[in-house]
C-alpha positions as CSV (number, residue, x, y, z in Angstrom):
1,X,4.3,-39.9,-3.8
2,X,3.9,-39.5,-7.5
3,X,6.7,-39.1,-10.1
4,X,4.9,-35.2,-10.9
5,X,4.5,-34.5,-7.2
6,X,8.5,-35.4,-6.4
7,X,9.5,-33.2,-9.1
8,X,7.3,-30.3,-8.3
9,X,8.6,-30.6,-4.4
10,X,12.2,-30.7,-5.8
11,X,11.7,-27.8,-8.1
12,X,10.1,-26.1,-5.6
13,X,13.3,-26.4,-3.1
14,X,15.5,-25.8,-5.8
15,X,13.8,-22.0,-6.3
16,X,13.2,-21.6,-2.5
17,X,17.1,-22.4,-2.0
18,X,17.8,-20.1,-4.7
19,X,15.8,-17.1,-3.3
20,X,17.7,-17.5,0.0
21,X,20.5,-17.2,-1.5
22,X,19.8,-14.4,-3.2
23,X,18.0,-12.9,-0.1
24,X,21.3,-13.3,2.1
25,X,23.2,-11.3,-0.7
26,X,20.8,-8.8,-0.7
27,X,20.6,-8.4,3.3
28,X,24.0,-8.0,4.0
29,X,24.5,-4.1,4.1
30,X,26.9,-2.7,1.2
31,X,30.0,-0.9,2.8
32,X,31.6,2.3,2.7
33,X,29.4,5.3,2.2
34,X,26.1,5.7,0.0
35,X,27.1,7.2,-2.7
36,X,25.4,10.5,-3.7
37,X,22.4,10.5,-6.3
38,X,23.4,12.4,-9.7
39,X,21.9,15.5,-9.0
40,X,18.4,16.7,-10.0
41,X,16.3,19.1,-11.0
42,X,14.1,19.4,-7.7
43,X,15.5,20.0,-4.5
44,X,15.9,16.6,-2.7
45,X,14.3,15.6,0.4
46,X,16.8,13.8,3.3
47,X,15.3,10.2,4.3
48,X,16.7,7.5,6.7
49,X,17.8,4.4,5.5
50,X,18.7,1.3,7.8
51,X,21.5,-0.7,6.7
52,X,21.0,-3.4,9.9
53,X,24.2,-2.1,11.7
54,X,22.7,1.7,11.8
55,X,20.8,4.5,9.7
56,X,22.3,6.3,6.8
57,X,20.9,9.6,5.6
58,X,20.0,9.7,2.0
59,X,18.4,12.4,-0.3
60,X,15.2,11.4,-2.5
61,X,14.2,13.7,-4.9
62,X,10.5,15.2,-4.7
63,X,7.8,14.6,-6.4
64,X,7.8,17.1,-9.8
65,X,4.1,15.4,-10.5
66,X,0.7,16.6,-10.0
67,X,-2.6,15.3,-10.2
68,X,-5.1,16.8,-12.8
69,X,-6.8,19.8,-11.6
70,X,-10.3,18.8,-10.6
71,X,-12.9,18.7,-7.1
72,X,-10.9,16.9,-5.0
73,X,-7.6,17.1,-6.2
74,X,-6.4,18.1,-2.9
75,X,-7.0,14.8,-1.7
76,X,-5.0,12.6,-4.2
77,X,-1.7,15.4,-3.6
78,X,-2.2,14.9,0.1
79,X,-3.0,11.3,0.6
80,X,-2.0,9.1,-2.6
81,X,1.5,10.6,-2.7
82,X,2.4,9.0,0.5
83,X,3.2,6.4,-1.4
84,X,3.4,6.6,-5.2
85,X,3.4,9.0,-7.9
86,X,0.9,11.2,-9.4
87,X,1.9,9.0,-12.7
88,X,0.2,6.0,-11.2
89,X,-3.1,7.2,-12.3
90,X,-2.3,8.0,-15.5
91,X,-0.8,4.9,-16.3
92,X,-4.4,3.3,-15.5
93,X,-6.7,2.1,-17.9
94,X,-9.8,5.0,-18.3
95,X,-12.4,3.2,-15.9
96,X,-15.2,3.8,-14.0
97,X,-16.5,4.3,-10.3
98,X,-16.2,1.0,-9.8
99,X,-12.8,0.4,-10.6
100,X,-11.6,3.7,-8.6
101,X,-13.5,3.1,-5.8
102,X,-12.2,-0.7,-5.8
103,X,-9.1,0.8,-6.6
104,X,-8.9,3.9,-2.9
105,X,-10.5,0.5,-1.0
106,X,-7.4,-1.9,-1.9
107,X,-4.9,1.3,-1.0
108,X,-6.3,1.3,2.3
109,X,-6.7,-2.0,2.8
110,X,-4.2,-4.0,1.4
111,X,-1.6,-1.7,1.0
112,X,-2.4,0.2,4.4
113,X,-2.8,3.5,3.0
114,X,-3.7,6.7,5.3
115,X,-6.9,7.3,4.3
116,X,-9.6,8.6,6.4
117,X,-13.1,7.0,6.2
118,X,-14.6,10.3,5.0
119,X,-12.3,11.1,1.9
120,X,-12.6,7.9,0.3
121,X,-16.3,8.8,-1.4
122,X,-14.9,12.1,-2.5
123,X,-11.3,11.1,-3.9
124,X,-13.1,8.0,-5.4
125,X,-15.4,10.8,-6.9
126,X,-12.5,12.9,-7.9
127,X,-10.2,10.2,-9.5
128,X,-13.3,8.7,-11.7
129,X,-14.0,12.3,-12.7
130,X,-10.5,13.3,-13.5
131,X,-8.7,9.8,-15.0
132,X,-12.1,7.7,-15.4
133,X,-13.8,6.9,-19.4
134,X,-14.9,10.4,-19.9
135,X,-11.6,12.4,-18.2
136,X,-10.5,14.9,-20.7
C-alpha cells in the first residue's frame, strides 16, 4: 500500500468515526417537551414528529408563498409545495425548457416527488413560462 493511499484510508476513518459520533448525538431524542415555535403570522399546521421512543405533535407554519400567476400555476401550488417552497423557483437562475423540464424530471425521480405523468409537460410549460429567460 502506498504512503498517499494509507493516509487517504486513515483520513477517511478519521471523518467516518467523526460523523458517527456526531450521528449518535444527533439520534438520541432530546428530553422534556418540544418547546413551542415563536409564534407567527400564519396559522400553523400540527405535524408528527418521531423522537424513536414515540410521536410528538408539533406545529409548522404554512406556506405564506405563491407561485407567479400564469397557465399552470395550479400545478406548481398543488404538487411542488409538497415539498419546498414557492421561493425555490425564484431562487433559480432564469433558464429555459430544458433546464425546467430536467429540473420536474429530477423531482420525480430522484427526489420522489408526486407527480403524475400527465402534469409534467404542462408544469414544465408553466415554470419555463413564468421563472424561465423571458419571465417578467
Amino acid at each position: 500500500m502506498s504512503r498517499f493511499t494509507s493516509i487517504l484510508l486513515s483520513l477517511g476513518l478519521g471523518a467516518l468515526a467523526s460523523f458517527a459520533a456526531v450521528g449518535s448525538l444527533v439520534a438520541d431524542p432530546v428530553p422534556g417537551p418540544v418547546p413551542a415555535p415563536p409564534a407567527a403570522s400564519a396559522p400553523a399546521v400540527p405535524a408528527a414528529v418521531s423522537s424513536g421512543s414515540g410521536a410528538r405533535e408539533l406545529e409548522l407554519p404554512v406556506e405564506a408563498g405563491t407561485y407567479r400567476p400564469g397557465e399552470g400555476g395550479e400545478l406548481a401550488q398543488a404538487f411542488c409545495l409538497t415539498c419546498h417552497s414557492a421561493d425555490y423557483c425564484e431562487t433559480q437562475p432564469p433558464s429555459g425548457e430544458k433546464y425546467w423540464s430536467a429540473t420536474v424530471k429530477k423531482m420525480k425521480e430522484k427526489f420522489g416527488a408526486p407527480l403524475p405523468d400527465e402534469v409534467i409537460a404542462p408544469l414544465t410549460r408553466y415554470l419555463t413560462a413564468a421563472y424561465g429567460r423571458t419571465a417578467p
